[in-house]
N, C-alpha and C positions, 0 to 999 in steps of 0.2 A: 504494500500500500504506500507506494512513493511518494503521491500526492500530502500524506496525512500522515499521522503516527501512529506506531503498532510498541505497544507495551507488552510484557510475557512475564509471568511470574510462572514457576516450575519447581515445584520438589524434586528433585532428580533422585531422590534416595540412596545415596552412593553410587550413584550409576549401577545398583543393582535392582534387576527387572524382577518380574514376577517369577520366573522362570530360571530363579538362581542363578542368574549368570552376569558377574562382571565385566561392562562393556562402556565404558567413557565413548568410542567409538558409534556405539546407537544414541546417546543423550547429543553428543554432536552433531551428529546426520540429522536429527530434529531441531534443533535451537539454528542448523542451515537453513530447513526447509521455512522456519517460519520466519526468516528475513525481516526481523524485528529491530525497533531501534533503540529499546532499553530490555534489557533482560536480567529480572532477580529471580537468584538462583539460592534455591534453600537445602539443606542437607549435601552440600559440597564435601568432599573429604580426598586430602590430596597426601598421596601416600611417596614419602618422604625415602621408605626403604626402597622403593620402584625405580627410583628417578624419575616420577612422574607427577609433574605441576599440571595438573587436569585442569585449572580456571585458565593457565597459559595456553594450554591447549584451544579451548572453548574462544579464547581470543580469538586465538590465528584462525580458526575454523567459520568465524563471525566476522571478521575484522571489525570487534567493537574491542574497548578499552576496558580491563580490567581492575574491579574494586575490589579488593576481600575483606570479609570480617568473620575471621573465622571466632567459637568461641569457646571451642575445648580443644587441649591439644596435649598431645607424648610423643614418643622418642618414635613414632610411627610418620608423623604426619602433622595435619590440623583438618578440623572439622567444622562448618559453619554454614553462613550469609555467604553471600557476593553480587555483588554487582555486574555485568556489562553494559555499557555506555559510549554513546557514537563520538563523547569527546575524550583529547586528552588533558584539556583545559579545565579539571574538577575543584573546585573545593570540597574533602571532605569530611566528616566527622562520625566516628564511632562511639557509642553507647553501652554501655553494659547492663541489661533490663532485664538481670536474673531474678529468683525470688528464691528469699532462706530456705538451703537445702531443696534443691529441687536442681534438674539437668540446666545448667548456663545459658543462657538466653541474651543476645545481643541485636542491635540495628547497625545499620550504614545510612547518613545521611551524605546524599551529594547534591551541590547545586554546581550547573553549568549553563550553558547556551547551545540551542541547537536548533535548528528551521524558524530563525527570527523570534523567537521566546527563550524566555529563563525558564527555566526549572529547578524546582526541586525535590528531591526523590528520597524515600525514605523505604528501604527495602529491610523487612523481619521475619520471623517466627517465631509464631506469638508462645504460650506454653498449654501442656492438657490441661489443668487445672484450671475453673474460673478466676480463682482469686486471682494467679498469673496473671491470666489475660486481663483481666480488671487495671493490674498495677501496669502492665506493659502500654496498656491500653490512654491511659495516664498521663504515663512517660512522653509518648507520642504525642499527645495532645501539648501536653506542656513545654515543648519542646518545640514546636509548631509554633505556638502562641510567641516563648523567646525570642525565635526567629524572626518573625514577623516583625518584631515590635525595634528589631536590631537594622532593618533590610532596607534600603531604599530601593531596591528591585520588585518591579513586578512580578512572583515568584511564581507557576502554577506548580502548586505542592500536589505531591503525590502519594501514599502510599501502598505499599504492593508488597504481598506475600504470604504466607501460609498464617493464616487468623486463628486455625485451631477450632474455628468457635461455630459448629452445625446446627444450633437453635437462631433461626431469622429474628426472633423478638428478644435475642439477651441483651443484658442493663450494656455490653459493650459495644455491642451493634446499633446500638438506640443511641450513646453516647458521640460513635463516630458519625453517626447519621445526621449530625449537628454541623459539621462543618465539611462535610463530604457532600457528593449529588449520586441521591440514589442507583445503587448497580443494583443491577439484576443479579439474583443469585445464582449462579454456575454449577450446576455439581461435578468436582471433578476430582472425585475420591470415593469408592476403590477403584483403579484404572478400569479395572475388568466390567465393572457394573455400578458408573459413577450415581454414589446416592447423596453425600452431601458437598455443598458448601463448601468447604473450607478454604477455600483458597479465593485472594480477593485483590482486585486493582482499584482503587478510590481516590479518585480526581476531585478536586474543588469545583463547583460549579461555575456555570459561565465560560469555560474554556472551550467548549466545543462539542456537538455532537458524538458520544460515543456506543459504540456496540460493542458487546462482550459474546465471545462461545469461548467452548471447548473445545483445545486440539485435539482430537475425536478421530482416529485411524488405530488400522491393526499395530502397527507400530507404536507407538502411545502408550497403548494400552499393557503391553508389557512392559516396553522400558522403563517402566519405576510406578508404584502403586498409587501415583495422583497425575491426571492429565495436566497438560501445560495450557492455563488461563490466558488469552489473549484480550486485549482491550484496541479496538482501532477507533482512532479520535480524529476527527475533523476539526484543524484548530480553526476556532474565533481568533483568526492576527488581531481583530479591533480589540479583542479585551485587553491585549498589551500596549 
């Protein structure tokens, strides 16, 4: 969608499919096919003993620019967030939005320029637990607002990435739905036979007519246990 912009948020689940088998190679061939111009990627894990930098890979394979936030890490590798992004010109900022005793939970905030607008892009994974997600949820928010109030950029913020959260009426969905413009809810978990939610692209409104599906082929559907969310947006240039 050359004309307009294509957002993609994707669990790639360690580039392991449904069908046990380790393949960064098929998460690649997908993240080609959807020729997208921002891509957050969640459950990344780049394994250190391989000699294999898999979000480097995912670059070259995209020619986008690589963000990481990984948020657990050993003598293996790291595991995390990450970004791709059509610039190399980023500001940007990492977060730590874990909650007492519970698996590490991080964001990547970037802002750039790209097809005549700012951006800003806040790519996560939220946690199972509501409370998690309540305080993640929060964080985001608060962090939004900081920004805001710091910016003399017209910024069109974004956030995108695995929300965790398949009840459409929870106290965190109702919260975001306060400075976000309504998406449509996507099911696209479990690949095989997508029944919830979980995964989310959330634009500020005013910027542009957007549609949302699921990357929805035989392919998909194995390579990792949640389809890849697509958003294509028709920018309003007058809002900037």
């Amino acid at each position: 969608m050359k004309s307009g912009l294509r957002l993609v948020t994707y669990n790639i689940h360690r580039c392991v499919g449904r069908d046990g088998q380790f393949s960064p190679k098929r998460i690649s061939d997908i993240l080609q096919s959807l020729d997208a111009d921002i891509i957050a990627l969640q459950e990344l894990e780049t394994h250190a003993d391989m000699g294999l930098d898999i979000l480097q890979h995912f670059a070259r394979c995209t020619g986008l620019h690589p963000v990481s936030g990984p948020t657990l890490f050993n003598e293996r590798g790291h595991y995390g967030n990450a970004l791709l992004l059509p610039s190399q010109k980023v500001t940007n900022l990492k977060l730590d939005v874990s909650f007492p005793h519970r698996e590490p939970r991080g964001l990547i905030c970037s802002e750039f320029h790209h097809k005549g607008q700012w951006f800003r892009v806040i790519a996560t994974h939220f946690g199972l637990r509501r409370q998690e997600r309540m305080l993640q949820c929060q964080r985001v928010l608060e962090l939004l607002k900081d920004l805001k109030q710091t910016s003399s950029k017209p910024f069109c913020n974004v956030v995108m990435g695995d929300l965790n959260e398949w009840w459409p009426w929870s106290g965190m969905l109702r919260r975001l739905a306060c400075d976000f413009a309504g998406a449509r809810l996507i099911r696209t978990f479990p690949s095989s036979y997508p029944l919830f939610a979980l995964d989310r692209i959330l634009c500020e409104p005013g910027w542009g007519q957007i549609e949302y599906r699921a990357w929805d082929n035989p392919q998909t559907r194995i390579a990792s246990d949640h389809l890849p969310l697509v958003a294509d947006i028709k920018l309003n240039l007058s809002a900037s």
